[in-house]
C-alpha positions in Angstrom: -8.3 15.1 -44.8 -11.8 14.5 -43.6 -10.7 10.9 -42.9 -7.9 12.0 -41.1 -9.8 14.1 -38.5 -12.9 11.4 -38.0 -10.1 9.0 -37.0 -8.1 11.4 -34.5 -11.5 12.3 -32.7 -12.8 8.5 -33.0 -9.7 7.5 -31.0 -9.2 10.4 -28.7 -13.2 9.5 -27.6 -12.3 6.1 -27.9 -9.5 7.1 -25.3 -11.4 9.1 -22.8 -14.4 6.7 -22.5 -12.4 4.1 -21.5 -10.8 5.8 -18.4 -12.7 6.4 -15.2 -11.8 8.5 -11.9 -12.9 6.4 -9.5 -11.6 3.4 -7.8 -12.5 -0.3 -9.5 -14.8 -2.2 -6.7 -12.8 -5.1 -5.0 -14.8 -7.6 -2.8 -13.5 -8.5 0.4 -11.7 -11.3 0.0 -12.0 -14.8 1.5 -8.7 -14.6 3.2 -9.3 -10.6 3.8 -6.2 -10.1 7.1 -8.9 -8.6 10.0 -8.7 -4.8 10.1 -6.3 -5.0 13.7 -4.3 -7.2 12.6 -3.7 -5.7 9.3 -2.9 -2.3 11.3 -0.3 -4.3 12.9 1.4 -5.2 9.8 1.0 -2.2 7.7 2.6 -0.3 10.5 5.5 -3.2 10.5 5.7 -2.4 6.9 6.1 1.1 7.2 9.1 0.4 10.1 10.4 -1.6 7.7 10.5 0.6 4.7 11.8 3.3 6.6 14.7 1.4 7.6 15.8 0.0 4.0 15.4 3.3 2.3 17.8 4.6 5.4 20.5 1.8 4.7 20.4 1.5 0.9 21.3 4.8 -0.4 20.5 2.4 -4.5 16.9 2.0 -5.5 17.8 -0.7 -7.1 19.3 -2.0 -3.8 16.3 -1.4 -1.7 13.6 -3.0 -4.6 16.2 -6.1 -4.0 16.1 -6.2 -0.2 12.4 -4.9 0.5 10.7 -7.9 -0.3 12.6 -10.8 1.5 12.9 -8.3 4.0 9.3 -8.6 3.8 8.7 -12.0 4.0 10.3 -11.6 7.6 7.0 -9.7 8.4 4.7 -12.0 6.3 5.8 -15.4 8.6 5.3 -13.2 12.1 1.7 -13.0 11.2 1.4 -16.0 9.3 0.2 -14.2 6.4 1.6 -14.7 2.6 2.5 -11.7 0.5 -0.7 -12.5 -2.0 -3.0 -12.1 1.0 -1.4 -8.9 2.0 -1.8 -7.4 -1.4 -5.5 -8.8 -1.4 -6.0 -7.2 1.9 -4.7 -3.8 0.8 -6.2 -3.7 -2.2 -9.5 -4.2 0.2 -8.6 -1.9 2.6 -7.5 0.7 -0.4 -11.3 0.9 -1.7 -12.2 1.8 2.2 -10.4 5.2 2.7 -12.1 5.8 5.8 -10.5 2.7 7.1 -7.6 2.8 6.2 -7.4 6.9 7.4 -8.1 5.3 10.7 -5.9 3.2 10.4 -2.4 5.3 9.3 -3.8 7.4 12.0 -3.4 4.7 15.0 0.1 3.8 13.3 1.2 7.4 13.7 -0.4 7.6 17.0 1.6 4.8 17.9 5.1 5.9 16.3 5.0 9.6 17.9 4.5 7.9 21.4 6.8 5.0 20.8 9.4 8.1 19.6 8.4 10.4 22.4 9.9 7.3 24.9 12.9 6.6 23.5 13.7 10.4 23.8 12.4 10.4 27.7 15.0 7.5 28.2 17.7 9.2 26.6 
């Protein structure tokens, strides 16, 4: 019984010292996309995503189509998909930053949206 109890609280500590709360630090990377163009493209992605979740009513559908959808986006900027992922995984770990940046994006969308309806 004793035995039983050592080993529980061995591997429950075991357990908790191994997680952490905060985020693991990620160097900028070589090929890091520069934080305006990177706006650019997350807000391209966003556009994007929008409009395959509105046309493919199956998740499995729109996990199909998302990424070659994607790659569409990747070749305008000349990026490739592993430098994106770099890039956000950067820009992730700098929430002020990226704040800023879904801020512009929205910026951006409301007065994009506020145009279309003025030409309506």
């Amino acid at each position: 019984m004793r035995s039983t109890i050592f080993y529980i609280v061995f591997l429950v500590l075991l357990i908790f010292s191994n997680c952490s709360y905060e985020l693991e630090f990620v160097e900028e990377p070589d090929d890091l996309i520069p934080k305006d163009t990177f706006e650019l493209v997350l807000e391209d992605m966003m556009l994007l995503e929008a409009y395959v979740k509105t046309q493919k009513s199956n998740v499995h559908e729109y996990y199909k189509s998302m990424p070659k959808s994607a790659e569409l986006i990747f070749e305008e900027y000349s990026i490739d998909s592993s430098r994106y992922i770099n890039s956000m995984d950067y820009y992730s770990q700098k929430q002020e930053i990226l704040l800023e940046m879904y801020s512009n994006i929205q910026d951006r969308v409301v007065i994009d949206a506020v145009e279309v309806e003025e030409q309506e």
